[in-house]
C-alpha positions in Angstrom: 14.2 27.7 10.8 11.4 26.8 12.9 7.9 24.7 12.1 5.5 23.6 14.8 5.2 19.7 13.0 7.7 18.1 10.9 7.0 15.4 8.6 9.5 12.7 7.3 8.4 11.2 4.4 5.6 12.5 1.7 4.2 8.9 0.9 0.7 8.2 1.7 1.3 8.7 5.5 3.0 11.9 5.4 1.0 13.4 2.8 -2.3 12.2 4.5 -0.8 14.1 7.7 0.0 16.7 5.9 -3.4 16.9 4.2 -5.4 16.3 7.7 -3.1 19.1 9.5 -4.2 21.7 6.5 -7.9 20.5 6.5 -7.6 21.2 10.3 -6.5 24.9 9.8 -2.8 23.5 10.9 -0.5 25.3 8.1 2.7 25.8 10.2 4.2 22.4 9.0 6.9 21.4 7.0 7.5 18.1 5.4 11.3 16.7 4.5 11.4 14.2 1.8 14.6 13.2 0.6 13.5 12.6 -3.1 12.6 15.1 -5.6 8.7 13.9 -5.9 6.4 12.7 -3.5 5.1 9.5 -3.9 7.2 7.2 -1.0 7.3 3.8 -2.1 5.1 3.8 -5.2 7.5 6.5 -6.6 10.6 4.0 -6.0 9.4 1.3 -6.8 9.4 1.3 -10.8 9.8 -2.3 -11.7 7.8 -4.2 -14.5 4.6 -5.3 -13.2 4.3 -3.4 -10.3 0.9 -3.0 -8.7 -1.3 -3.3 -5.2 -2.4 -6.3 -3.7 -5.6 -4.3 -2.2 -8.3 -3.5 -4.3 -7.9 0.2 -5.6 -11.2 1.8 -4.0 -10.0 1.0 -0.6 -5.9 1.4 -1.2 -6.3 5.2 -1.0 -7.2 8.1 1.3 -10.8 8.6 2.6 -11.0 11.9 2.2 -9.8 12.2 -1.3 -11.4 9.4 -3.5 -10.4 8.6 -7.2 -13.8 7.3 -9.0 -11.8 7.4 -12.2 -9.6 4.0 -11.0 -9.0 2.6 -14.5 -8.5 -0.8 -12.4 -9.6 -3.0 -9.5 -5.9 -3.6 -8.4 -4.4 -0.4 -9.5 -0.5 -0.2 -11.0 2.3 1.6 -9.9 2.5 4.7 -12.5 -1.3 5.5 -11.4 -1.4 4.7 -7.5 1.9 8.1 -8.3 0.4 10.3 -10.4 -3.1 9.9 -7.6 -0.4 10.8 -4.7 0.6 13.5 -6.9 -2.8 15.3 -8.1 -3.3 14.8 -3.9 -0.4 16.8 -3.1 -0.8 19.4 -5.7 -4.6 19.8 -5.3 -4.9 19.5 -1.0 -2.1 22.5 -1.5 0.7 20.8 0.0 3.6 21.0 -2.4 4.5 24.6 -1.1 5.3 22.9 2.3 7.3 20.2 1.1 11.2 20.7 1.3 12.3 18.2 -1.2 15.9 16.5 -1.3 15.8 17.4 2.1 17.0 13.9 3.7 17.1 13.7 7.6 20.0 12.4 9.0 19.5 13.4 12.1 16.8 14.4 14.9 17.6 14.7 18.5 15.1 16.3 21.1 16.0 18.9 23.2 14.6 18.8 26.7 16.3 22.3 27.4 14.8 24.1 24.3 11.4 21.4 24.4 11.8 21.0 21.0 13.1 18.8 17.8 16.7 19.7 16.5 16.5 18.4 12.3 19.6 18.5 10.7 19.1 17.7 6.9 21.0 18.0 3.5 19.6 21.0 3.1 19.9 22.7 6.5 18.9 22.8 9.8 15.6 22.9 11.4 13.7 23.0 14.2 10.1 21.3 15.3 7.2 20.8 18.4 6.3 17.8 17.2 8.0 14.9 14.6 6.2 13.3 12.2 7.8 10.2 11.4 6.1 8.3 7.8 8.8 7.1 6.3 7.0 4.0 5.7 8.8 0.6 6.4 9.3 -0.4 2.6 11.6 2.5 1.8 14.9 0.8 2.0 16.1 -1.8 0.5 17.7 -4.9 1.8 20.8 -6.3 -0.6 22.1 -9.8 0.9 26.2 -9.9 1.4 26.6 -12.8 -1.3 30.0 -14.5 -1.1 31.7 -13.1 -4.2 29.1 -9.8 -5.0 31.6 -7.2 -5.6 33.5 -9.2 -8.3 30.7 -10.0 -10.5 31.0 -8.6 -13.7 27.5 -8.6 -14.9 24.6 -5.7 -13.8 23.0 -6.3 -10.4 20.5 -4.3 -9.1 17.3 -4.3 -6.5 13.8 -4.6 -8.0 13.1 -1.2 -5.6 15.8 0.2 -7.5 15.1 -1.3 -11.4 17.6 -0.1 -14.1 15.2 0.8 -16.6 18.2 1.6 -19.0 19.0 -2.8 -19.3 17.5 -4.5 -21.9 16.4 -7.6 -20.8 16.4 -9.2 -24.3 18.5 -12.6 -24.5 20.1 -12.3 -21.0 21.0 -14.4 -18.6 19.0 -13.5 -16.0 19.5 -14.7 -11.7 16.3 -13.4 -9.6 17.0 -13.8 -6.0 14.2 -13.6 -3.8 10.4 -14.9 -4.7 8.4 -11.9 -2.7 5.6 -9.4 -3.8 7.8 -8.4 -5.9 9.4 -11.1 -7.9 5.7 -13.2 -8.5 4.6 -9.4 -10.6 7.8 -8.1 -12.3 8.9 -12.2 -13.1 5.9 -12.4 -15.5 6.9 -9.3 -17.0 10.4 -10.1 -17.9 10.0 -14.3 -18.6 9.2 -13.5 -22.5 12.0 -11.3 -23.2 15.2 -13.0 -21.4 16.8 -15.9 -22.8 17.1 -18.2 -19.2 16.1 -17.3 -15.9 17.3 -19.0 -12.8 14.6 -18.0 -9.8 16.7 -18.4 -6.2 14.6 -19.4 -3.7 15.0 -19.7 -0.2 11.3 -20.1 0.9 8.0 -20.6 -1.3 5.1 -18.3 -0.8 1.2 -19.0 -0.9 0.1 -17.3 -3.7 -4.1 -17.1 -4.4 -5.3 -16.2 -8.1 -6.2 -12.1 -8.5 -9.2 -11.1 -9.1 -7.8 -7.8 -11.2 -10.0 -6.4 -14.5 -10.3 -3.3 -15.8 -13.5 -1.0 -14.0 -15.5 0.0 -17.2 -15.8 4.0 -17.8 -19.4 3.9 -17.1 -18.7 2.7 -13.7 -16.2 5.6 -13.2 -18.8 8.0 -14.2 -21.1 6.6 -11.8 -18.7 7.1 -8.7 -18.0 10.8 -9.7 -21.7 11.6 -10.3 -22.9 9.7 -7.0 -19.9 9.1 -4.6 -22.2 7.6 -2.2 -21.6 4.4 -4.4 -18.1 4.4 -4.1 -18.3 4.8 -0.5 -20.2 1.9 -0.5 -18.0 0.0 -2.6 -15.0 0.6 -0.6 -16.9 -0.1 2.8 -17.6 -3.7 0.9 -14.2 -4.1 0.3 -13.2 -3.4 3.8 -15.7 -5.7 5.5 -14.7 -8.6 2.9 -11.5 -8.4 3.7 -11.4 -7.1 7.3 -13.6 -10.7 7.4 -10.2 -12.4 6.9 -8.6 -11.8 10.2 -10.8 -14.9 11.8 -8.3 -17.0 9.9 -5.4 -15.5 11.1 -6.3 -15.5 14.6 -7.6 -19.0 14.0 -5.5 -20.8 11.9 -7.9 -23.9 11.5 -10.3 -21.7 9.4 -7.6 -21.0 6.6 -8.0 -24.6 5.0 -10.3 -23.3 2.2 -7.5 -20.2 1.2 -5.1 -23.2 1.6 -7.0 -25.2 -1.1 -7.6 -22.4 -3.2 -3.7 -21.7 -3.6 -3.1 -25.3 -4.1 -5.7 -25.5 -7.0 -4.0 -21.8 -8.3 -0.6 -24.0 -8.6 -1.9 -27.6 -9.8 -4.1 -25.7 -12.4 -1.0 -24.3 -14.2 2.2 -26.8 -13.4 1.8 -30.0 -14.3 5.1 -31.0 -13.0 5.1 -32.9 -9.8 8.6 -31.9 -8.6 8.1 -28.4 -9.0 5.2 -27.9 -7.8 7.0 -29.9 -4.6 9.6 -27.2 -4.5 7.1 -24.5 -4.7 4.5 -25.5 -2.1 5.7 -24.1 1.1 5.7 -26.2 4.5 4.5 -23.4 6.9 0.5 -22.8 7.9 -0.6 -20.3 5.5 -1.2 -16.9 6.3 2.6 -17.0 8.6 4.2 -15.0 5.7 2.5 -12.3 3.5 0.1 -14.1 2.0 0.5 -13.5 -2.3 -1.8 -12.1 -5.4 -1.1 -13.4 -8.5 -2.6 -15.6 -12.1 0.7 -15.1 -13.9 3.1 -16.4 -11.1 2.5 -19.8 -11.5 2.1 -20.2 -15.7 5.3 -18.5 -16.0 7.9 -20.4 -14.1 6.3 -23.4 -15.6 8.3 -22.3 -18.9 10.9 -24.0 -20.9 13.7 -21.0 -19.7 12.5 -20.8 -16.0 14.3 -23.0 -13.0 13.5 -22.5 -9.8 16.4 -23.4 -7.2 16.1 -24.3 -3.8 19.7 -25.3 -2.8 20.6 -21.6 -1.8 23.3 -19.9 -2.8 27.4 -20.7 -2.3 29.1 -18.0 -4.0 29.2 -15.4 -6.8 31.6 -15.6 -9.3 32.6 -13.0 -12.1 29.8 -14.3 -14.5 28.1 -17.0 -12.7 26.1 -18.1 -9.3 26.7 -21.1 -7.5 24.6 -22.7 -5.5 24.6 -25.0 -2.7 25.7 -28.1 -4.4 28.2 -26.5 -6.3 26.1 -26.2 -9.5 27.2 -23.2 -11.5 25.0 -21.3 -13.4 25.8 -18.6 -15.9 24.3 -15.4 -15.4 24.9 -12.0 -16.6 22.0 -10.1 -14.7 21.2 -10.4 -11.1 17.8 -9.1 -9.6 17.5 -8.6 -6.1 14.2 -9.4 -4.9 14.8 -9.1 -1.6 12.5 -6.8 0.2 12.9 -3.9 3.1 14.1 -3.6 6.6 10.5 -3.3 8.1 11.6 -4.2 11.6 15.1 -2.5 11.7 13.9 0.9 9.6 17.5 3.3 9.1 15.2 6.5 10.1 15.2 5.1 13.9 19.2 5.2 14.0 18.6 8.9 13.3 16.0 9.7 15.9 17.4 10.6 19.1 15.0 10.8 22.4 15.3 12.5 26.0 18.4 9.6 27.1 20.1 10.7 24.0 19.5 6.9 23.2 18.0 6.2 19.3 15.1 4.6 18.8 17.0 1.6 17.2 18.9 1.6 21.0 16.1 1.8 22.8 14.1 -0.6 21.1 17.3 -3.1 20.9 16.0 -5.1 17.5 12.2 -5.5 18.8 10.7 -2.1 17.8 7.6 -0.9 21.2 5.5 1.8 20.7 2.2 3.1 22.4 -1.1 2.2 20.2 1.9 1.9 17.3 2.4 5.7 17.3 3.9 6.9 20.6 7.4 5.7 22.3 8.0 6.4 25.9 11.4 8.7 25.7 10.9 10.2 22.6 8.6 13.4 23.2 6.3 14.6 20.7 7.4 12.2 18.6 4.6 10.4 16.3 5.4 7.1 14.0 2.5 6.5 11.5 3.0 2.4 10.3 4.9 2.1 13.9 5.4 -1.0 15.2 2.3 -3.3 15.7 0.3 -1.7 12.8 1.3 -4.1 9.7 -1.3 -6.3 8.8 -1.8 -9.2 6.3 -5.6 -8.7 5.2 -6.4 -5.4 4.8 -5.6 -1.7 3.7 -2.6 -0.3 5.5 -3.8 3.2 4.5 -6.8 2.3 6.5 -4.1 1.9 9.8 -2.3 5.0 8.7 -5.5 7.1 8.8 -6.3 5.5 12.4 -2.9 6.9 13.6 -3.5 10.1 11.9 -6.6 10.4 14.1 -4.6 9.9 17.0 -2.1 12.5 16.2 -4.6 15.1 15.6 -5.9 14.3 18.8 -3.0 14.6 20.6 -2.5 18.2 19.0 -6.1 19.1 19.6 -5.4 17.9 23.7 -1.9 19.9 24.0 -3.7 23.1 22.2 -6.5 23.0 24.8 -4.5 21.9 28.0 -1.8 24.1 27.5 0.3 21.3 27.1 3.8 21.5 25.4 5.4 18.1 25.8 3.2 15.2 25.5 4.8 11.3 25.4 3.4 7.6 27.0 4.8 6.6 29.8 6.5 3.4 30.2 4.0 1.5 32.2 1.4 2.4 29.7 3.4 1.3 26.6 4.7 -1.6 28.5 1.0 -2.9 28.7 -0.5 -2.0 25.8 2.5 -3.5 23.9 2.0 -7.0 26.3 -1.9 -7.0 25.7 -1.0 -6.9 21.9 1.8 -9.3 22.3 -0.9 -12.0 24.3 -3.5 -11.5 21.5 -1.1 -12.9 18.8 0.1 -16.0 20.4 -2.4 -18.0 18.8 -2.1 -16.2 15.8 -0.6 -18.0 12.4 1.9 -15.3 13.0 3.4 -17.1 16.0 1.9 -20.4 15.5 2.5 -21.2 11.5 6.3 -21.9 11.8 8.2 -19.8 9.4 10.2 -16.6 9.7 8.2 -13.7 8.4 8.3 -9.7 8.8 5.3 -10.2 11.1 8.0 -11.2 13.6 11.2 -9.6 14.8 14.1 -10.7 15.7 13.7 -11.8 19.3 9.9 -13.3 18.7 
């Protein structure tokens, strides 16, 4: 079967493509989602606790607003059912194929086209849409010992909902986004719970609340207001990249997550082992009032002497200290740098784009990769951020791809890629700009960084 765009992935960026290519009188599309619901990562992700770190007017599609947010820092189950009521109500379920999982793309220059072979058949495409978002698979370390332990272990992207927590023994390795929302969640109901951590974050209070109903009916009688809420938010926050570019300026944030910690943990030592040593701002900077209070209880330890080996019903770390543990939750984040999808992508060479981009993923203004024709990445490489919305980035590449389309459709043009001189600069002028960053500068290892710097 043939389609003039594909689409891998119906999170927010493919279903905002999707939405944009219909509201553009595109309809010969097709989008291939591997799951049975859309959703991406906020339909995985089902863990206690779970919720955005940007405030909810902004975290969401400009052209479809929600003025009935029930909160300013929206959870999991309604950020879903909003990408939901989108993709039912833009009309775009009926070109969704679902538990259709690529596993393969290759371009043909012979045929000047996309060859999609999925688990449910075999397709063909113009142009590839790839928004399969870089927080859709899971990372599970290879502990010494794993596949002997006797206990449950499971990721926090992949939560067994069918454990009761109550009077367990509980290990949570990894203290990401993750672990500082679903670790409040689960402190009260298990009996001890041994925190492995490898590197502290900087974590500043959250400003969350409920928005009253009243406000709600405001925004859906004048959405003019909520427009100019959301542009507030977006200024506020789009104020924070000075910091990051100036590293100096972050001493108040600094102070502010100090006071969040001293506030709560009276204990000296821990609060030692929980103050990182890198600039803040270097790592993903963290949201949370509940973080702090909780692993200041009586059942919480926090351990920083890493991790030897897993026995049958036990961790031990560094030292040689064994712990008894019947749970394990992996908090341990997502392959944002070395994405699965780009084994699967083949270009002109027959080269993938993990090959070409050999552990330090290039692309053209984050979307286009020299070698891969008609190929589009929304959240491509250079387009994460620390400060802001990343649906605002994914709407920015959207743009671009619909002008791409609109250019081919009125050149006559059927193949359209960068060429390598002009990727090879854009990606250097971006690479100059963040030398001085806290990215490069704040000395720690963070996803903001691949592999080769």
């Amino acid at each position: 079967m043939h389609t003039r765009i594909a689409i891998i992935g119906s999170g927010f960026a493919g279903l905002g493509a999707a939405i944009r290519l219909k509201r553009h009188g595109i309809d010969d599309f097709l989008v291939f989602e591997r799951a049975s619901d859309v959703g991406g990562t906020w339909r995985d992700n089902t863990y206690p606790g779970c919720a955005c770190d940007v405030e909810s007017h902004l975290y969401s599609l400009s052209f479809a607003l929600e003025p009935g947010w029930t909160r300013r820092f929206s959870r999991q189950p309604e950020i879903w059912a909003y990408l939901q009521r989108c993709a039912r109500e833009f009309g775009i379920l009926p070109h969704i194929r679902f538990k259709h999982e690529v596993q393969s793309a290759r371009w043909s220059d012979r045929a000047r086209r996309w060859e999609l072979d999925t688990t449910g058949g075999s397709f063909t495409a113009d142009v590839l849409v790839v928004a399969a978002g870089p927080l859709s698979d899971p990372i599970t370390p290879d502990l010494p010992g794993l596949a002997r332990f006797e206990g449950r272990a499971f990721h926090s992207a992949q939560w067994d909902h069918g454990l009761d927590l109550r009077g367990r023994h509980v290990a949570v390795i990894g203290t990401g986004a993750s672990a500082i929302q679903f670790i409040p969640e689960i402190q009260k109901r298990v009996a001890a719970l041994h925190l492995f951590q490898r590197t502290p974050a900087w974590v500043l209070p959250r400003p969350d609340g409920r928005i009253p109903a009243s406000h709600q009916r405001l925004y859906r009688r004048l959405p003019i207001l909520q427009r100019a809420t959301r542009l507030a938010i977006y200024l506020f926050r789009e104020s924070f990249v000075v910091t990051f570019a100036h590293p100096a300026l972050m001493r108040p944030a600094r102070r502010l997550a100090l006071w969040n910690m001293t506030r709560s943990i009276a204990d000296p030592a821990l609060r030692a082992r929980l103050t990182p040593a890198y600039a803040m701002g270097c790592k993903r900077i963290l949201l949370s009032s509940e973080y702090y209070p909780t692993v200041a209880q009586s059942n919480v330890e926090v351990v920083t002497t890493g991790i030897r080996e897993i026995r049958p019903h036990a961790i031990v770390d560094g030292e040689g200290r064994e712990r008894a543990v019947d749970t394990i939750i992996f908090a341990t984040g997502f392959r944002p740098t070395d994405p699965p999808i780009a084994r699967a992508i083949r270009g002109r060479e027959g080269l993938s784009l993990a090959e070409a981009w050999q552990g330090s993923p290039k692309a053209h203004r984050g979307s286009t990769v020299s070698g891969f024709p008609n190929l589009f990445i929304l959240l491509g490489p250079n387009t994460g951020l620390g400060h802001n919305s990343v649906v605002y980035m994914t709407e920015a590449q959207i743009d671009h791809l619909l002008g791409a389309l609109r250019y081919m459709q009125t050149s006559g043009v059927g193949v359209i890629e960068p060429t390598p001189d002009a990727q090879a600069r854009w990606v250097d002028a971006i690479d100059r700009r963040m030398r001085a960053t806290v990215w490069m500068t704040g000395g720690c290892a963070s996803w903001y960084v691949d592999r080769t710097g």
